[in-house]
C-alpha positions as CSV (number, residue, x, y, z in Angstrom):
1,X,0.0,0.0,0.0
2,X,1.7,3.3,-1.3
3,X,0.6,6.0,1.3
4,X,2.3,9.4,-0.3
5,X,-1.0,11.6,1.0
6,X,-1.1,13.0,4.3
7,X,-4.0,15.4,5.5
8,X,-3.8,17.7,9.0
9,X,-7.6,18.6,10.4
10,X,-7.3,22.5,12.1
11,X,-10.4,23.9,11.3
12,X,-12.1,23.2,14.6
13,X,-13.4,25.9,16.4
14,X,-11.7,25.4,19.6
15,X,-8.7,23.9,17.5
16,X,-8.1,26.6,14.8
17,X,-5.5,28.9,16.8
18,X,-3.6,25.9,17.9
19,X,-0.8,24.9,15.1
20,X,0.0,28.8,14.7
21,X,1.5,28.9,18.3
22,X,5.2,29.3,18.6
23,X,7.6,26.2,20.6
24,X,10.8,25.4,20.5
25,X,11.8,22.6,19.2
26,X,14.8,19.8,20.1
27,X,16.8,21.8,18.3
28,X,16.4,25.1,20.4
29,X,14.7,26.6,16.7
30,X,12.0,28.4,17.2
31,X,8.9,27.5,14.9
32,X,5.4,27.2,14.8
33,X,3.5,24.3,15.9
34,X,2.0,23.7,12.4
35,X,5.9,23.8,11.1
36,X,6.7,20.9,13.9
37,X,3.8,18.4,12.5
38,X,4.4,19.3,8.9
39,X,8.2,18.1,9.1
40,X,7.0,15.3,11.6
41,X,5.2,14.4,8.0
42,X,8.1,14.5,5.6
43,X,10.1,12.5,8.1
44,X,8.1,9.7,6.8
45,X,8.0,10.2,3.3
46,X,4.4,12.0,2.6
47,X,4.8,13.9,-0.5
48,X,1.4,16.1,-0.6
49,X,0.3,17.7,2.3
50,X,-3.4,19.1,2.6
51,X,-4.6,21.2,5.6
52,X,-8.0,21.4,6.6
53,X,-8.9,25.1,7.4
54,X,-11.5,27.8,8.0
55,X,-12.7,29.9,6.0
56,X,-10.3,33.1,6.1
57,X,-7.3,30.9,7.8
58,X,-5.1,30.5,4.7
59,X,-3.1,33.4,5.4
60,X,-2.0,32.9,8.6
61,X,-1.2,29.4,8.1
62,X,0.4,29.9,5.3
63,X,2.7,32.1,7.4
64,X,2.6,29.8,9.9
65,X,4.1,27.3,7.9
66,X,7.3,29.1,6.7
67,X,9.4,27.4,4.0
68,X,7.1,24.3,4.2
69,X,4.0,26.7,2.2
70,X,4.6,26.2,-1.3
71,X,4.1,22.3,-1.0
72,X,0.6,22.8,0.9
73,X,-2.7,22.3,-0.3
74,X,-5.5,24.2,1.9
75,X,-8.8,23.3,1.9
76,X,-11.4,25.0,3.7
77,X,-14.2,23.6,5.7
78,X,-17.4,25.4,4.3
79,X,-19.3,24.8,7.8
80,X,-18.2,24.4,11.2
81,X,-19.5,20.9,11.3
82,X,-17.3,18.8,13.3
83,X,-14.0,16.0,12.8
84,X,-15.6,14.0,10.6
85,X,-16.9,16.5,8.0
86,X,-13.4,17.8,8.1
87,X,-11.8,14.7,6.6
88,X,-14.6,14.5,4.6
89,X,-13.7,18.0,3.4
90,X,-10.6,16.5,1.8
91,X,-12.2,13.6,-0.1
92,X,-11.2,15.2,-3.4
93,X,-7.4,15.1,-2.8
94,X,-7.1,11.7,-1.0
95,X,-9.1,10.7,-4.1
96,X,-8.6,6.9,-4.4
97,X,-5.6,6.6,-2.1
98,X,-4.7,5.6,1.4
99,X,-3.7,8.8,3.6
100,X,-1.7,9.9,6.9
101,X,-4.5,11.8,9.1
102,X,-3.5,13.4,11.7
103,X,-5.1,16.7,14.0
104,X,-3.3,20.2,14.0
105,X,-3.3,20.6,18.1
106,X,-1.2,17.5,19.0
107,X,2.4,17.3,19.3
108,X,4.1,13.7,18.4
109,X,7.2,12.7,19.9
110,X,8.9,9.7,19.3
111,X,11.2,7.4,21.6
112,X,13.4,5.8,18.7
113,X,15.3,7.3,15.6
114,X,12.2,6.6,13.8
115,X,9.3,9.6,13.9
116,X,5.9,8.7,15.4
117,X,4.3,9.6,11.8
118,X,7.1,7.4,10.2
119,X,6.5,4.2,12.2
120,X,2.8,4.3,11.5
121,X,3.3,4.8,7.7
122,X,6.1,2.2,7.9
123,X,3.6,-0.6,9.9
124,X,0.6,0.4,7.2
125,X,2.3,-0.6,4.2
126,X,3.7,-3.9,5.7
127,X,0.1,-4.5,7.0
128,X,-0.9,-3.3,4.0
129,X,-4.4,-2.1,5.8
130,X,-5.7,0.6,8.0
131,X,-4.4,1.4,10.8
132,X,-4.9,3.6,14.2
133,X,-2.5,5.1,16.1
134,X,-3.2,4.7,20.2
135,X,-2.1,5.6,23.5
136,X,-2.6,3.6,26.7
137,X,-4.1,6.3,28.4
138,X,-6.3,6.9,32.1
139,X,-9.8,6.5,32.4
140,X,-9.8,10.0,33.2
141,X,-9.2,11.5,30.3
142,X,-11.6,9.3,28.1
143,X,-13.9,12.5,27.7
144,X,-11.5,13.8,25.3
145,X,-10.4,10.7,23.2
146,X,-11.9,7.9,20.7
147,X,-10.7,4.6,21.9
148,X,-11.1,1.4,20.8
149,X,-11.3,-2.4,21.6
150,X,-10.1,-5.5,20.7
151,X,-7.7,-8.5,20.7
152,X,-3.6,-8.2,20.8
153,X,-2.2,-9.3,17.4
154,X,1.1,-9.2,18.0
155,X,2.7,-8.5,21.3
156,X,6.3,-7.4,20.1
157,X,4.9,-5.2,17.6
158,X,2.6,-3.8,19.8
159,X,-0.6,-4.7,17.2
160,X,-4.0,-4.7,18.0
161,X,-6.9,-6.4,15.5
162,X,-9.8,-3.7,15.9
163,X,-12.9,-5.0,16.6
164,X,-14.7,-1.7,18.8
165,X,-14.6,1.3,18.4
166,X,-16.3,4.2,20.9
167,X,-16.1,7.4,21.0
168,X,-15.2,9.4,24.2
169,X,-17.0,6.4,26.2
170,X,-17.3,7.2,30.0
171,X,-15.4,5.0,32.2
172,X,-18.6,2.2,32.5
173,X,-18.7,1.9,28.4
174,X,-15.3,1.7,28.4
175,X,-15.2,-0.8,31.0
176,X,-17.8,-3.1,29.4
177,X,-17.2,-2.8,25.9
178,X,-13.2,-2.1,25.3
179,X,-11.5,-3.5,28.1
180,X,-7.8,-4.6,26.0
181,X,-6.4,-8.0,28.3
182,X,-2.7,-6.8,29.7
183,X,-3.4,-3.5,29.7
184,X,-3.5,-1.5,33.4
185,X,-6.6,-1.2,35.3
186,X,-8.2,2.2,34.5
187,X,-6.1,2.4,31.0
188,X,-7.7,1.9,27.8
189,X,-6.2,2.3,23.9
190,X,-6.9,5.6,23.2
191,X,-6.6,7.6,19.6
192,X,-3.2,8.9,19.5
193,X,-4.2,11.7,17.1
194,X,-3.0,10.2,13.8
195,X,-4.1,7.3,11.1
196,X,-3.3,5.6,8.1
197,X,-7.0,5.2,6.6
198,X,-7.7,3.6,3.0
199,X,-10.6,4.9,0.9
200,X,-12.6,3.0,2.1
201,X,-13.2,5.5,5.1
202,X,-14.1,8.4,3.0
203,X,-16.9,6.4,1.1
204,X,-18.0,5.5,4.2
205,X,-17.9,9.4,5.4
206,X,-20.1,10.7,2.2
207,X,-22.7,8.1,2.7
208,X,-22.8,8.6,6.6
209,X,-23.2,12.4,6.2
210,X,-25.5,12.1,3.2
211,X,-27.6,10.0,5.8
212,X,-27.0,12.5,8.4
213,X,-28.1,15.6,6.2
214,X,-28.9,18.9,9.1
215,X,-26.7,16.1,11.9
216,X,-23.2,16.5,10.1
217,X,-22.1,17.7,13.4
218,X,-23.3,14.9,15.5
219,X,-21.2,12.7,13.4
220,X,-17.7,11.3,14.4
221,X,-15.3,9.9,12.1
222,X,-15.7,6.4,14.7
223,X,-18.8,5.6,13.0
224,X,-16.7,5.2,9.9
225,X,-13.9,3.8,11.5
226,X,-16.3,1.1,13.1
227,X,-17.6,0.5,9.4
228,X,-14.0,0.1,8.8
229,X,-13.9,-2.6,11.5
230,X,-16.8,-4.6,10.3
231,X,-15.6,-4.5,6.5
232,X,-12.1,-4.8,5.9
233,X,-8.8,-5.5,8.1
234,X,-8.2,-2.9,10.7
235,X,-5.1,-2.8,12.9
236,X,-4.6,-0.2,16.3
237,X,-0.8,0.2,17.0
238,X,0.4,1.7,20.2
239,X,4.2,3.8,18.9
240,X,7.4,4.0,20.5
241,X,6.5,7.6,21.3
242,X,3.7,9.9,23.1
243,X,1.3,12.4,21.9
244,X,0.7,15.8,23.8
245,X,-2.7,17.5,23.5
246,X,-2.7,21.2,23.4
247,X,-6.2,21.1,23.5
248,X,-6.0,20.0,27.1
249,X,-5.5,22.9,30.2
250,X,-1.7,23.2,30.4
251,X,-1.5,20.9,27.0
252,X,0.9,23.6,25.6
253,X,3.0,24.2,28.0
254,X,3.3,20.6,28.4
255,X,4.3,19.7,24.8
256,X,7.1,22.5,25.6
257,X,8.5,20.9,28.3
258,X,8.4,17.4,26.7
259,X,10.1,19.5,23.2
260,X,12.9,21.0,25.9
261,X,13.6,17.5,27.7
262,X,14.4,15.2,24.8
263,X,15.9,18.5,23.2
264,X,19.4,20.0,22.9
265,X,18.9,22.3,25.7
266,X,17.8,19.7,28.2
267,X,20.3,20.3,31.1
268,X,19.7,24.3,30.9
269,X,16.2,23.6,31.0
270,X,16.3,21.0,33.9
271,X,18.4,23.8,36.1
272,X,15.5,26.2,35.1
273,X,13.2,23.6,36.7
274,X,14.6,22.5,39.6
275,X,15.1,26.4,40.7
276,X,11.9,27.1,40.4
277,X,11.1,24.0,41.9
278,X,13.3,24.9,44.7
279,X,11.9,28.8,45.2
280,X,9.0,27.1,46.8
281,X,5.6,29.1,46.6
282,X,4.1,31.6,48.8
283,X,2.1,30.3,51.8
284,X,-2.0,31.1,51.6
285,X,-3.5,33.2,53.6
């Protein structure tokens, strides 16, 4: 399976602001977020690159992207109406192909020499099938994930055969319905944030939202991938690396530090820490 597409959702309303923040990376350059995920994409060989937008965005993402511009496509969302309209958005340029998804307000980093984006790609075409992306990750913070169940494939590979899929299930549904054997108590395989999907997924998409006309934004992209599930082969990988949310309250600071500790300035950044650690706080009144 040649996978040469990739597509990058930030047209969510909550979402949109999100890639044009500035980090630093493990370098110690300073870039945009939307700059970090775009070269986490050419890492693993992606050749065209579409973003999903709002209407008006192109501008600033187009400055937000720097040097990696001229080799985007932007496509904007006409409606507000949702994550699975988004990708649905983009139907014209994944055309018949399989694609990298992934979503504009997570940071990926990997643990190996490998990039989290590149493993994925690199497990889809050996599979030669869909696959997820996951994350063990707490009960807690199921309100804010898809997650999905099933049986381990292959333990040293870390492969899951997808058989479930739920989105943001509280911790009973998740409990009843997804529960993954070997996994902690209270952790469940969460999305990680990024996909390889075949076309497959966006037939699926039109027909759900054609069915779904004045819903669209009820609609998550699970229900396709669960169509997905029930049709074809469908494989959930958890990657030698983590995902950071900046969705989440503190997510951006957080997928600062993480950049700074696996980064070039790691010791300077640790003595920063431990200082502040050490000024203590004052006491409450």
């Amino acid at each position: 399976m040649e996978i040469r597409k990739a597509v990058i959702t930030a047209a969510g309303k909550s979402q949109r602001g999100l890639p044009l923040q500035t980090l630093v990376d493990r370098e110690g350059v300073t870039k945009s977020a939307l700059a970090i995920i775009i070269e986490e994409v050419l890492r693993a060989g992606i050749e065209q690159i579409a973003i999903v937008i709002s209407r008006g965005d192109e501008t600033s993402f187009r400055a937000a992207a720097g040097k990696h511009a001229p080799r985007l496509t932007f496509i904007e969302q006409a409606q507000p109406l949702g994550y699975a309209h988004a990708v649905a958005s983009a139907a014209k340029f994944t055309g018949d192909d399989a694609f990298l998804l992934l979503v504009g307000d997570h940071l990926y980093l990997s643990h190996t020499g490998q990039g989290c984006a590149e493993q994925l790609v690199a497990i889809a075409r050996a599979e030669n099938c869909a696959v997820s992306a996951v994350q063990a990750t707490h009960e807690s913070k199921l309100p804010y994930y898809g997650a999905v169940g099933g049986k381990l494939m292959d333990a040293a590979r870390h492969l899951y055969q997808v058989d479930t899929v739920l989105e943001k299930p509280t911790p009973t549904e998740a409990e009843q319905q997804i529960t993954v054997p070997g996994l902690r108590a209270g952790y469940y395989l969460c999305f990680f944030g990024m996909h390889v999907l075949t076309p497959t997924v966006q037939r699926f998409l039109a027909e759900l939202l054609q069915n779904s006309a004045g819903r669209e934004q009820t609609l998550h992209l699970r229900a396709a991938l669960a169509q997905v599930a029930e049709h074809e082969r469908y494989l959930a990988v958890e990657l030698a690396g983590r995902r950071y949310d900046f969705g989440l309250k503190f997510g951006l600071l957080t997928a600062q530090l993480a950049l700074a500790l696996e980064g070039c300035d790691r010791d300077e950044v640790l003595r920063g820490i431990v200082e502040l650690l050490a000024t203590g706080r004052p006491s409450a009144k």
